[in-house]
C-alpha positions as CSV (number, residue, x, y, z in Angstrom):
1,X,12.8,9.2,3.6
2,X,12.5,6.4,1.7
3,X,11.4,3.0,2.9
4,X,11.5,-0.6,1.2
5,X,8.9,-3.1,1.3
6,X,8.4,-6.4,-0.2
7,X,4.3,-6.3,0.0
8,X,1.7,-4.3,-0.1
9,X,0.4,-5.4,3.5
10,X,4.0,-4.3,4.9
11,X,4.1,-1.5,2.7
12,X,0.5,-0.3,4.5
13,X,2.1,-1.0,7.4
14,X,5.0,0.9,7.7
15,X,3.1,3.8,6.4
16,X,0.5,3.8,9.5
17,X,3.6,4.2,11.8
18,X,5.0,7.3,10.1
19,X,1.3,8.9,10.4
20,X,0.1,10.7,13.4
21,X,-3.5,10.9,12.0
22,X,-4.5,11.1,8.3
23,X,-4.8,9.4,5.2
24,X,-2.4,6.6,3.4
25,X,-1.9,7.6,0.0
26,X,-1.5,4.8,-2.7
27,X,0.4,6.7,-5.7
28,X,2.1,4.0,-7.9
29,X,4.8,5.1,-10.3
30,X,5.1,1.8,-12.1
31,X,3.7,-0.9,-13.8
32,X,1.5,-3.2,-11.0
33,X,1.9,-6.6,-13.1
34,X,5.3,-7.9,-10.9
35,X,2.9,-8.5,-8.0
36,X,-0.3,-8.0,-9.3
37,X,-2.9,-9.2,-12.7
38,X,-3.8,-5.9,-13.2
39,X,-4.2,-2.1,-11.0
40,X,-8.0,-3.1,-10.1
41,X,-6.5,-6.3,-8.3
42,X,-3.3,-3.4,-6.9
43,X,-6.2,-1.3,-5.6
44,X,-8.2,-4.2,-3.6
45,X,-5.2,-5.4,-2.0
46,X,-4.8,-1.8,-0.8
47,X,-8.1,-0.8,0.6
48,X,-8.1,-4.4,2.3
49,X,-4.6,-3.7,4.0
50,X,-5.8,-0.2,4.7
51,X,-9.0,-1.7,6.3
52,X,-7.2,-4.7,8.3
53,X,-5.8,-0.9,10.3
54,X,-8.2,1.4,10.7
């Protein structure tokens, strides 16, 4: 299944619906400098969505 999202914050959160209990993987397979200065600034924005859930 492949789902579309236009942020990282919606893209965290359509991943915690399709999880019963786990983990939320971050695996880019591209470049992060569309949305993003650099993968460190990719990465913050990640945990911080991830942490806004749990």
């Amino acid at each position: 299944k492949v789902t579309y999202a236009n942020s990282m914050e919606a893209a965290v959160n359509v991943a915690s619906t399709l999880i019963d209990k786990g983990a939320i993987l971050l695996s880019p397979a591209c470049a992060s400098f569309d949305m993003f200065d650099d993968f460190e600034q990719r990465g913050r924005v990640f945990k911080d969505c991830v942490a806004k859930i749990i």
